[in-house]
C-alpha positions in Angstrom: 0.0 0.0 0.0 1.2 3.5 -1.1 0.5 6.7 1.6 0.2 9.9 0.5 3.5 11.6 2.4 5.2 8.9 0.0 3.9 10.5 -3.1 5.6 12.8 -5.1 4.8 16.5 -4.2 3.1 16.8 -7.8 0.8 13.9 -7.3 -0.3 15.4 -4.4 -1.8 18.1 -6.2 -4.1 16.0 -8.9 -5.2 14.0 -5.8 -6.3 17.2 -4.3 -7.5 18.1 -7.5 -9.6 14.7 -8.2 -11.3 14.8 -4.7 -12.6 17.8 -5.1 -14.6 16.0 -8.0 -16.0 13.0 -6.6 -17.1 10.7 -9.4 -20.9 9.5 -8.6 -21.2 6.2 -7.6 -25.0 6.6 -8.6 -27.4 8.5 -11.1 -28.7 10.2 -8.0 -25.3 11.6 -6.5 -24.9 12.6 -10.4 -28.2 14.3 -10.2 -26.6 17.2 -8.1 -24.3 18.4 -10.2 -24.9 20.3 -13.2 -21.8 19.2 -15.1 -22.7 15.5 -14.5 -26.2 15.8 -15.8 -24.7 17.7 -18.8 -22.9 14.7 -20.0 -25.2 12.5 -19.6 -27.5 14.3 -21.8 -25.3 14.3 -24.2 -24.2 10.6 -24.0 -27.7 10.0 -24.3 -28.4 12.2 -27.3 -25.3 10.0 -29.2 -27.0 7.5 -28.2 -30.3 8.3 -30.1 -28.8 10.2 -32.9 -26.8 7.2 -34.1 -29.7 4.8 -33.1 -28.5 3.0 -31.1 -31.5 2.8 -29.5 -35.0 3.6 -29.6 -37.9 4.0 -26.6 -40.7 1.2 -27.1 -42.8 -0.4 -24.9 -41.8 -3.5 -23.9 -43.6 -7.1 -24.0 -44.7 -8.2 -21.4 -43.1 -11.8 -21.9 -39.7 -9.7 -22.4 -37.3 -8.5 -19.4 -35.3 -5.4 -19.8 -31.6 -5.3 -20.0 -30.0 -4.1 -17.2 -27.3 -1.2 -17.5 -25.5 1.4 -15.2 -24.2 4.9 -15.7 -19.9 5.1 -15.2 -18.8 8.5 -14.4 -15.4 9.6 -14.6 -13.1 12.8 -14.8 -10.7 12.7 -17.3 -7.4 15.5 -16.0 -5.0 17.0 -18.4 -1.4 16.3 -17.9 -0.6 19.8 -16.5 -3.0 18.4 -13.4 -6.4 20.4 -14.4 -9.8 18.8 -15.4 -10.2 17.9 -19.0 -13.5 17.1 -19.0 -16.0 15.1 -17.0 -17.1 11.8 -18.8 -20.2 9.5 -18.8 -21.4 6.3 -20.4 -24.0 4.4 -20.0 -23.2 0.7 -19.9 -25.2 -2.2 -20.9 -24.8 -5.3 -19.2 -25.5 -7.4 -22.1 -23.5 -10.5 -21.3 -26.3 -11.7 -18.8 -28.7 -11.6 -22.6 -30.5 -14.5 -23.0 -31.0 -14.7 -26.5 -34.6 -14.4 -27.7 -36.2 -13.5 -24.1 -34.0 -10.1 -24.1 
C-alpha cells in the first residue's frame, strides 16, 4: 500500500484536484451536479442520434436489460480537469437470447 506523504509532491496536487470532483457512484449523487447531468445528456443524445436505440414499450413476456451509468473525470497532464465523462453501460453478457 502506497501513503500519501510517499507520493511525489506533484501527485499530491491531482489528488487534491480529483477529490474535489467526486465521481458518482450513482445517477442520484450525479443528479446534483450540473456538469454531470450535462454529459449524460449528451451521451444520451449520441445514443439516439446514431440509433443505437429507440424508446418502445416492452412485452410483457420480455425482461429489460440491465445497465448502469460510469462517471469519470478525465485530467489534463498539467493536473487540471479535461473534461468530466459519462457512459451508459449495458450489461449485455447476462442476454438470453430471444427472451431479451
Amino acid at each position: 500500500m502506497v501513503h500519501y506523504d510517499e507520493l511525489p509532491i506533484k501527485d499530491h496536487v491531482l489528488i487534491s484536484l480529483l477529490s474535489q470532483y467526486q465521481e458518482p457512484r450513482s445517477c442520484e449523487e450525479a443528479a446534483n451536479h450540473s456538469a454531470w447531468i450535462e454529459v449524460m445528456n449528451k451521451e444520451t443524445d449520441a445514443l439516439t442520434i446514431n440509433y443505437t436505440w429507440k424508446f418502445g414499450d416492452l412485452p410483457v413476456e420480455n425482461k429489460a436489460i440491465t445497465r448502469k451509468w460510469v462517471h469519470k473525470v478525465k485530467p489534463k497532464l498539467d493536473e487540471s480537469i479535461d473534461r468530466f465523462k459519462a457512459r451508459l453501460v449495458i450489461k449485455g453478457f447476462a442476454r438470453q437470447y430471444g427472451t431479451d
